[in-house]
N, C-alpha and C positions, 0 to 999 in steps of 0.2 A: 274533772269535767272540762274546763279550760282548754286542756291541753288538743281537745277536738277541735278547734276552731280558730280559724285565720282571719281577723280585720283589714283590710286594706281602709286605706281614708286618700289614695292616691286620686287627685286633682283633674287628670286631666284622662277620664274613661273612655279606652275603645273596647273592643271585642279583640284587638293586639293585644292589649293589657291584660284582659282577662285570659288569656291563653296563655300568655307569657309568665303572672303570676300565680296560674294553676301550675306549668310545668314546673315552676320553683319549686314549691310546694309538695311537688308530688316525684321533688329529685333527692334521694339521701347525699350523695355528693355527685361532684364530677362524672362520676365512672357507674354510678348506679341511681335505676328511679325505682322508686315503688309499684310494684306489680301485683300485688293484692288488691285487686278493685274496692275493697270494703273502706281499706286502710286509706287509699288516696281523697284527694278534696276535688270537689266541686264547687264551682259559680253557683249560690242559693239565691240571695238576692241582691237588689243595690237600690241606692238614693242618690241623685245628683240634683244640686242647686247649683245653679250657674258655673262658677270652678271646683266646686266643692263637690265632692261625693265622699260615698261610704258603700263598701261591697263588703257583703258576707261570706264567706269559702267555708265550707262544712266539709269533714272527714262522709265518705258515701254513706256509713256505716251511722250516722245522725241524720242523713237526710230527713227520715220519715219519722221523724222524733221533735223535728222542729212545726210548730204550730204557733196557733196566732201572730203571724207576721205583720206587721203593720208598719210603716215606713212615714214620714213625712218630713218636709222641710220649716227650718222657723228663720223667717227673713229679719234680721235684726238693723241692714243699713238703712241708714237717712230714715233713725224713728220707727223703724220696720216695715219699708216701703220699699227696700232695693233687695238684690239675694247677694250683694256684694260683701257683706257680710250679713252671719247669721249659723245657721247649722243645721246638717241632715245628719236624719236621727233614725235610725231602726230601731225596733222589738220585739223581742221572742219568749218562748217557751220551750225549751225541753223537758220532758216529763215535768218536775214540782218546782223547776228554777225558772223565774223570768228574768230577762236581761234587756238591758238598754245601753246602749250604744249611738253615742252622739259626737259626731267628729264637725267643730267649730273650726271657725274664720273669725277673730275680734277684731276691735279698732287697733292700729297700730300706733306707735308714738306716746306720750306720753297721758293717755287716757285712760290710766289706770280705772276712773270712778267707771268710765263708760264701758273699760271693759267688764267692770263687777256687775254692771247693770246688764251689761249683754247676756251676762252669764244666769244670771236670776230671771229673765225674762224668757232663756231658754229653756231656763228645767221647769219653770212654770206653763209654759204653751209645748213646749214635747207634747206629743200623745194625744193633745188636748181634744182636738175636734173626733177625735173616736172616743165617743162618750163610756163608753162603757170598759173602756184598759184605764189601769191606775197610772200615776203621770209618773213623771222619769224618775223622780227619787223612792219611789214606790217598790220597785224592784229588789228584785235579789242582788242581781250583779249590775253596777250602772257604772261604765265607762264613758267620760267625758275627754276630747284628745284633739289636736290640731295642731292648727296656728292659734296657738293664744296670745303670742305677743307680748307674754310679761316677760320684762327683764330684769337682769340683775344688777343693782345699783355700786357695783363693784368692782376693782379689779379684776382679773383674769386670774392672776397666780391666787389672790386672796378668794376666792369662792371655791378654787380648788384645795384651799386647804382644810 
């Protein structure tokens, strides 16, 4: 099921972009693109919060299989007052799977507690104000992804080992 579907969480959305990461999408390589209209992707939907978005690209052939869409942002800067960080979050349905998809911005530097806080505060407000969808852990498939900003407290050669 997966394999129908492209996330983008690219930062900075135009209508360049979105054309430019359909034609990707929709090239097997170099020298060939997909010419099956069913098989190629489409722009379905997007979220943007200040630098942050999230676009959906669906294979044409899911289009009308995808339902209950719902989209929204969760402001997490300065106590949840800014969109400087935070995360935009979509949600679907395909026939018996729902999905969520939430592509974050956390504090950066050494705030680790704040970024765990950022992270609990967003999978509990996802979804929230549409009373009636189950909240982001609820799902079938729930992808979380971004800039998280945890690092690793280690060397280079030793993490790769």
């Amino acid at each position: 099921m997966l394999k129908n579907f492209f996330v983008s969480n690219s930062e900075e959305l135009t209508q360049d972009w979105i054309r430019i990461i359909c034609k990707a999408l929709n090239t097997v390589n170099q020298f060939r693109e997909i010419h099956n209209k069913n098989e190629q992707y489409s722009y379905y939907a997007g979220q943007n919060m200040g630098g942050n978005f999230i676009g959906l690209f669906a294979k044409r052939r899911v289009l009308s299989r995808i339902k209950e869409l719902y989209s929204c942002q969760i402001k997490a800067g300065l106590g949840g007052m800014t969109k400087n960080k935070g995360s935009c979050a979509l949600r679907f349905r395909v026939d018996n799977t729902t999905f969520a998809l939430l592509n974050c911005h956390l504090a950066s530097g050494d705030a680790i507690k704040s970024r765990t806080e950022m992270i609990k505060m967003i999978l509990s407000e996802a979804f929230g104000k549409a009373k009636t969808l189950p909240r982001a852990m609820a799902h079938h498939c729930v992808f979380l992804f971004g800039d998280l900003n945890f690092r690793v407290q280690m060397s280079n050669s030793l993490a790769r080992e």
